[in-house]
C-alpha positions as a Markdown table, in Angstrom:
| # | Residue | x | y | z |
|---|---|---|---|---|
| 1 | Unk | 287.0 | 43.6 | 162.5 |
| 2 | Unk | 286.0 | 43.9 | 158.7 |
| 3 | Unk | 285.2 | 39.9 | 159.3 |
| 4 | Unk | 283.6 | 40.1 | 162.6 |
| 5 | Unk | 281.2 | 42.6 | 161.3 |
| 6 | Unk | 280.1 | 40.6 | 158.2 |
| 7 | Unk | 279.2 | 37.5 | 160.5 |
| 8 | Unk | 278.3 | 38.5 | 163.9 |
| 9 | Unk | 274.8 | 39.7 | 164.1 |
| 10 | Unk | 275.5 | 42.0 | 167.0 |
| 11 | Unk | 278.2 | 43.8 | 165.7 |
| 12 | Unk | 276.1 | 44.4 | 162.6 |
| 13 | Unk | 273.8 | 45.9 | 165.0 |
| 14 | Unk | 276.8 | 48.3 | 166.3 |
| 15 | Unk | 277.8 | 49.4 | 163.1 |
| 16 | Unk | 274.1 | 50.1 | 161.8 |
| 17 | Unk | 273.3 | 52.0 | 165.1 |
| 18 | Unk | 276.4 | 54.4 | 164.8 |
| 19 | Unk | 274.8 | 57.1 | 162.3 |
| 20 | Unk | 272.3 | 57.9 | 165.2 |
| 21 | Unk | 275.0 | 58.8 | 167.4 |
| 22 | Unk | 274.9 | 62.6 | 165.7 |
| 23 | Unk | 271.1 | 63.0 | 166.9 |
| 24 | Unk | 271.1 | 61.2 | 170.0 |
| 25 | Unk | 274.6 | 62.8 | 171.4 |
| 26 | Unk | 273.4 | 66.9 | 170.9 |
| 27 | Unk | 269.7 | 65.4 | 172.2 |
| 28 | Unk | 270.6 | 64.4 | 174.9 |
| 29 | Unk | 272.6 | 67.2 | 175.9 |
| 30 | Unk | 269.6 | 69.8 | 175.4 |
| 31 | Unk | 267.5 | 67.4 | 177.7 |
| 32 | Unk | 270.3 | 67.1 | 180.3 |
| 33 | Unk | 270.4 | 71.7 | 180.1 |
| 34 | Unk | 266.5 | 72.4 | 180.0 |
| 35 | Unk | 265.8 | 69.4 | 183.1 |
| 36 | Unk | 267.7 | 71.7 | 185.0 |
| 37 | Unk | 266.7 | 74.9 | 184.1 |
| 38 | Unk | 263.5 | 74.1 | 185.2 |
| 39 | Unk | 264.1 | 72.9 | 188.8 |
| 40 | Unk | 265.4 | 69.4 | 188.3 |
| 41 | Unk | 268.7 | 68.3 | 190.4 |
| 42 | Unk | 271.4 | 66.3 | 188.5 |
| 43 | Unk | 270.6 | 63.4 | 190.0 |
| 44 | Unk | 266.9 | 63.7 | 189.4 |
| 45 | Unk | 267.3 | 64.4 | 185.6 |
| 46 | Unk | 269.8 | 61.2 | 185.4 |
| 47 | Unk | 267.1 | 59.0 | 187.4 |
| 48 | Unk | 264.5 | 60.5 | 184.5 |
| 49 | Unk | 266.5 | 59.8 | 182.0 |
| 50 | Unk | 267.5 | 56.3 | 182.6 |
| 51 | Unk | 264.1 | 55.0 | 183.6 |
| 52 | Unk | 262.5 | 56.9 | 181.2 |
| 53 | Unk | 265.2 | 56.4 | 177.9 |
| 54 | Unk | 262.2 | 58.2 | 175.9 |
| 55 | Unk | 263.2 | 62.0 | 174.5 |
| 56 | Unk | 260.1 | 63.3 | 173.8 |
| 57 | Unk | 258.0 | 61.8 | 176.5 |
| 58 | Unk | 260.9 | 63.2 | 178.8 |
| 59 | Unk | 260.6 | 67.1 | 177.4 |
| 60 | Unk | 256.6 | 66.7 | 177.6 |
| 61 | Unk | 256.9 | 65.3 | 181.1 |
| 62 | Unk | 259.3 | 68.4 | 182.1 |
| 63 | Unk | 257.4 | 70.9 | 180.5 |
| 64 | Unk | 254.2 | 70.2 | 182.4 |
| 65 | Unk | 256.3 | 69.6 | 185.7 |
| 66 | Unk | 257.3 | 72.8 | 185.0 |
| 67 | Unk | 254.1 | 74.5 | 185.0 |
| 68 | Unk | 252.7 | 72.4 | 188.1 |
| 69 | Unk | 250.6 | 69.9 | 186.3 |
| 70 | Unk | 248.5 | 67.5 | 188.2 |
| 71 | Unk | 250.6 | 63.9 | 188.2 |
| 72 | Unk | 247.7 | 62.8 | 186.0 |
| 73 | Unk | 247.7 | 65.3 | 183.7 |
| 74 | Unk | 251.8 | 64.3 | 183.2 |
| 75 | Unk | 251.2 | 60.6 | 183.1 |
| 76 | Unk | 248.6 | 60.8 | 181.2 |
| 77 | Unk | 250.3 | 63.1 | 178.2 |
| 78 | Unk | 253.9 | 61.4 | 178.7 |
| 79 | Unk | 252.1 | 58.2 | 177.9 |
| 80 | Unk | 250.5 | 59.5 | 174.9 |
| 81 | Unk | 253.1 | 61.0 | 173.0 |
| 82 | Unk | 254.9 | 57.4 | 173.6 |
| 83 | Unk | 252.2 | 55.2 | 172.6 |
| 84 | Unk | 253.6 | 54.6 | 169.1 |
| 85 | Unk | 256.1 | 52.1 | 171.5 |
| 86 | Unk | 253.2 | 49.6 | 172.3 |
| 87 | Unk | 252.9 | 49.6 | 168.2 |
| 88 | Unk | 256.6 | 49.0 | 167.9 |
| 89 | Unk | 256.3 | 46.3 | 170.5 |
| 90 | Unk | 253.3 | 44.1 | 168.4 |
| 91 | Unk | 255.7 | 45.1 | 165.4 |
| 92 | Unk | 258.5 | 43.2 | 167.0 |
| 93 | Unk | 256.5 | 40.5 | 168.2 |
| 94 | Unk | 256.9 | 38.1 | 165.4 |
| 95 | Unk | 260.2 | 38.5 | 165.5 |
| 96 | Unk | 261.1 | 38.2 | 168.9 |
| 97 | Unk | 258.4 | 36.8 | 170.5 |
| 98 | Unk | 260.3 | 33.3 | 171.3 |
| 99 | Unk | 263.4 | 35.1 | 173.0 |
| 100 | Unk | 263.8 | 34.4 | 176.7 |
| 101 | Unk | 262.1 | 36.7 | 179.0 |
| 102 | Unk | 265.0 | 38.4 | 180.3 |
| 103 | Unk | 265.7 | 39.4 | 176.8 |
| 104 | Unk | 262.2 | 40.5 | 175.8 |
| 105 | Unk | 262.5 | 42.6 | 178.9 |
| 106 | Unk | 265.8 | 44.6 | 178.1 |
| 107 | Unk | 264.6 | 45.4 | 174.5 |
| 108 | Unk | 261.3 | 46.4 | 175.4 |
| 109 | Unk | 263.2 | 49.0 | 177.9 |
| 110 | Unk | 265.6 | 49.9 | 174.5 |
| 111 | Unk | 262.7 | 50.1 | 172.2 |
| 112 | Unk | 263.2 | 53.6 | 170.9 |
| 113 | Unk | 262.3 | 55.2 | 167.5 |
| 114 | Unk | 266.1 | 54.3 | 166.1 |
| 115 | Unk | 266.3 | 50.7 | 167.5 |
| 116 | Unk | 262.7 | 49.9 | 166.2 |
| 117 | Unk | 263.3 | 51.6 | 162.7 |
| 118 | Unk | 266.8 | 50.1 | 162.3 |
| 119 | Unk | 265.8 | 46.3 | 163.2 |
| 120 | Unk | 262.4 | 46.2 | 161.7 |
| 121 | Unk | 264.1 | 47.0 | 158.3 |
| 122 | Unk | 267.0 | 43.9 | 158.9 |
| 123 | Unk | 264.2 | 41.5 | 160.3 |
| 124 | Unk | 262.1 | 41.8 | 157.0 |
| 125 | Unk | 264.7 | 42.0 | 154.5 |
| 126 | Unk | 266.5 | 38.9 | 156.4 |
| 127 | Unk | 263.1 | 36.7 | 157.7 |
| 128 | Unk | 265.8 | 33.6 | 157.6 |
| 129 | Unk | 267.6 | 35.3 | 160.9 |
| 130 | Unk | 267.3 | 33.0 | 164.1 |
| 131 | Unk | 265.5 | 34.5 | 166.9 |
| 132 | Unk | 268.9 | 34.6 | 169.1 |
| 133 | Unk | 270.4 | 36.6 | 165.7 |
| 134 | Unk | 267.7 | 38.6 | 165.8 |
| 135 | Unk | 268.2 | 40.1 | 169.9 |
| 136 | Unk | 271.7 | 40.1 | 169.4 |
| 137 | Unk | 271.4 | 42.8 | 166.4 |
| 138 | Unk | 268.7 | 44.6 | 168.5 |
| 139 | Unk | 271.0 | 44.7 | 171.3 |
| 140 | Unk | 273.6 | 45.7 | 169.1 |
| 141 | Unk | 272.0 | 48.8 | 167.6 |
| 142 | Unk | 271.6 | 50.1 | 171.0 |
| 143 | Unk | 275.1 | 49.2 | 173.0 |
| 144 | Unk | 276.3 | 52.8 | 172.0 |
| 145 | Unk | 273.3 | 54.8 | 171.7 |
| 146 | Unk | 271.8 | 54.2 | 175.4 |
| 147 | Unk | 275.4 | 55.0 | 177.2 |
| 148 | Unk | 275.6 | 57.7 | 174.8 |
| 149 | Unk | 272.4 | 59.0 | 175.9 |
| 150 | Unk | 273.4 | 58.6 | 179.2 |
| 151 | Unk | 276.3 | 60.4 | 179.2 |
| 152 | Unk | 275.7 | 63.2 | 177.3 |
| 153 | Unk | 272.0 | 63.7 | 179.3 |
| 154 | Unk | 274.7 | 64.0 | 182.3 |
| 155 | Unk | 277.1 | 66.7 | 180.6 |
| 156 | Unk | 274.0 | 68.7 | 179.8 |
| 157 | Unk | 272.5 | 68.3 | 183.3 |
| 158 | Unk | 276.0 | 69.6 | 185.0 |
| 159 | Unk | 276.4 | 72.3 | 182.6 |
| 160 | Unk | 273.1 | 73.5 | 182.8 |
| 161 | Unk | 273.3 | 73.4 | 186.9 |
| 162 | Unk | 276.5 | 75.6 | 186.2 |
| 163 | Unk | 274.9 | 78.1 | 184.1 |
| 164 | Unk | 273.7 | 82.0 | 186.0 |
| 165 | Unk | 270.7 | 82.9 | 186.5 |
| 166 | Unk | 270.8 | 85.6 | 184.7 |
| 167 | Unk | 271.5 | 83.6 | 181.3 |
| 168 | Unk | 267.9 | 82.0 | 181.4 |
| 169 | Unk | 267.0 | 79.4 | 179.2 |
| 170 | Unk | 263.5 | 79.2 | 179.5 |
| 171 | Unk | 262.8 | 79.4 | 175.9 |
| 172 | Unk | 265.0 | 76.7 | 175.2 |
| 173 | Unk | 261.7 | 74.1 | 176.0 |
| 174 | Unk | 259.4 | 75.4 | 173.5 |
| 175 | Unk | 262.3 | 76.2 | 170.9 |
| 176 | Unk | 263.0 | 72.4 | 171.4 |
| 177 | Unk | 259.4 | 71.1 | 171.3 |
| 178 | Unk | 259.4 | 73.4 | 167.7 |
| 179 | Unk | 261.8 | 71.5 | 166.6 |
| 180 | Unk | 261.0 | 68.2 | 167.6 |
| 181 | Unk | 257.4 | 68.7 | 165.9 |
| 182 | Unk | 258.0 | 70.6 | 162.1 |
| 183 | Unk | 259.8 | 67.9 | 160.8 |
| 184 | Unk | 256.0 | 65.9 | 160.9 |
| 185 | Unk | 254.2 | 68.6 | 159.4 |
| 186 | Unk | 254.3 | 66.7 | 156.1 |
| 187 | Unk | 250.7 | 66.8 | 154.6 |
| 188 | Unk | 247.5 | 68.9 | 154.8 |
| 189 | Unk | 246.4 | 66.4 | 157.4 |
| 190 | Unk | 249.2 | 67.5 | 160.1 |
| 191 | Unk | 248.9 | 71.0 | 158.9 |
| 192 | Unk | 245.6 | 71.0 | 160.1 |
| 193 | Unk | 245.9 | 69.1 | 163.1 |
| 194 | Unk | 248.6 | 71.4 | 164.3 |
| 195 | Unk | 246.8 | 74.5 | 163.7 |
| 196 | Unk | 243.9 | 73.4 | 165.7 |
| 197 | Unk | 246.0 | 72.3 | 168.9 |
| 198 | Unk | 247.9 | 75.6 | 168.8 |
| 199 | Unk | 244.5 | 77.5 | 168.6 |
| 200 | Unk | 243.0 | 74.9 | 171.3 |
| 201 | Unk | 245.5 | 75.4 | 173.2 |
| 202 | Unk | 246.0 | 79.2 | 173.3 |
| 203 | Unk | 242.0 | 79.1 | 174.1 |
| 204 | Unk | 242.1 | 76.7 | 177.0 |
| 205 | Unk | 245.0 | 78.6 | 178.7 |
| 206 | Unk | 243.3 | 79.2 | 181.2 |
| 207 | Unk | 242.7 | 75.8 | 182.8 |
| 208 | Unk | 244.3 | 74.1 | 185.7 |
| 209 | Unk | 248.0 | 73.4 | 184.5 |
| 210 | Unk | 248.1 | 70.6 | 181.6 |
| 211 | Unk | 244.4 | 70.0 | 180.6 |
| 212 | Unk | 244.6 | 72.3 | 178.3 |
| 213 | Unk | 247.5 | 70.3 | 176.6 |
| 214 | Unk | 245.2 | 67.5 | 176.8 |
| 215 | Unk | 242.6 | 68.8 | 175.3 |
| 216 | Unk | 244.5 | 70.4 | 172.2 |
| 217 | Unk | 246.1 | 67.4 | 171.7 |
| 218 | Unk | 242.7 | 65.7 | 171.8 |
| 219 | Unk | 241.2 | 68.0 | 168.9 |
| 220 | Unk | 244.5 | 68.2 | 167.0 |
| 221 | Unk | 244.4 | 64.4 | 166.4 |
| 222 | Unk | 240.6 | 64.3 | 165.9 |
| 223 | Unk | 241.3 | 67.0 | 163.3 |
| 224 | Unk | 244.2 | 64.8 | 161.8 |
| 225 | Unk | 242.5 | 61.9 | 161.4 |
| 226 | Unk | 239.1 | 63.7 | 160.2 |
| 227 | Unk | 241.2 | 65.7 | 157.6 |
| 228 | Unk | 243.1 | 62.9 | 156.9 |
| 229 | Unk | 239.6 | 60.7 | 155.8 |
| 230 | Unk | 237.9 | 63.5 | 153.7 |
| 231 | Unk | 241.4 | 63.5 | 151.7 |
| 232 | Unk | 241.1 | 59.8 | 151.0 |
| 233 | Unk | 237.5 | 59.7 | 150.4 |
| 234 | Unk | 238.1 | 62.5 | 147.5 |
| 235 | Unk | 240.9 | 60.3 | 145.7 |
């Protein structure tokens, strides 16, 4: 296997992708538990999560589906918070631009944060790779996270279907969405952008379901970027 691993450029790809597994697996699971708690079947939050295969488009999408957001409103944020993918995409481009269609297709569904990061970093370090190499390690870094999403998006689906009402878990959405978001409050830039969304959106509560979440996001990231050019301008 040792062997196999130095040569083949997919099961390079396996053995890169495997220190994900600890995020992905316990993930997953907390998707699968707070789909259901807020209305969706089993088979629904499986149907999300496979078409989807997106975490935190997936939790924003539920959240305002939760509160009755317009369709728009959920579209329109869920796409948002995964535009950094149609970056990733003209990232990969270069790379994997001359693959087969049917190719381009199944990694542009398994473009996620980990496959992107992992691949990106073995494409520039080995430019020499052939573009056949190059899908095949892409494909590799994924052939365990994706099922392993799957599966454990399932586990978490059935056991939050199992659990009382009486043990709600209603705060297990914004707990998640705390700790999906802290971890990029890095600089004075994202310190500032936060503040202003939570203050935006605590002011535009009372809208129609998921415009206010719009709107904050709107002036947190105009705040970001504006904070983020009077920084630059002073160095």
């Amino acid at each position: 296997m040792a062997s196999t691993t130095r040569k083949s450029p997919y099961w390079r790809g396996v053995r890169d992708g495997m220190p994900y597994l600890i995020v992905i697996g316990p993930f997953a699971l907390l998707f699968g538990v707070v789909a259901t708690e807020a209305g969706f079947s089993v088979a629904q939050t499986m149907g999300f999560t496979v078409l989807v295969i997106a975490g935190a488009a997936q939790f924003t999408a539920v959240q305002l589906l939760s509160e009755n957001a317009p369709v728009w409103v959920v579209l329109t944020a869920s796409l948002g918070v995964n535009l950094r993918m149609a970056m990733y995409s003209a990232s990969l481009t270069p790379h994997l631009g001359a693959a087969p269609l049917w190719q381009r297709a199944l990694v542009a569904y398994l473009n996620v944060d980990q496959s992107f990061a992992t691949a990106s970093l073995t494409y520039e370090r080995e430019p020499q790779m052939a573009v056949s190499d190059k899908v095949a390690y892409f494909l590799g870094v994924m052939s365990h996270m994706a099922p392993v999403w799957y599966l454990f998006t399932w586990i978490g689906a059935v056991a939050g279907a199992a659990i009382p009402p009486e043990f709600a878990l209603d705060f297990a959405l914004p707990i998640t969405f705390l700790a999906l978001v802290a971890p990029a409050v890095r600089t004075l830039a994202h310190l500032a952008a936060a503040v202003v969304a939570v203050l935006a959106a605590l002011l535009a509560a009372g809208l129609p379901p998921g415009t206010g979440i719009l709107l904050a996001g709107l002036l947190g990231m105009v705040t970001g970027a504006e904070t983020e050019r009077r920084m630059e301008r002073r160095r």
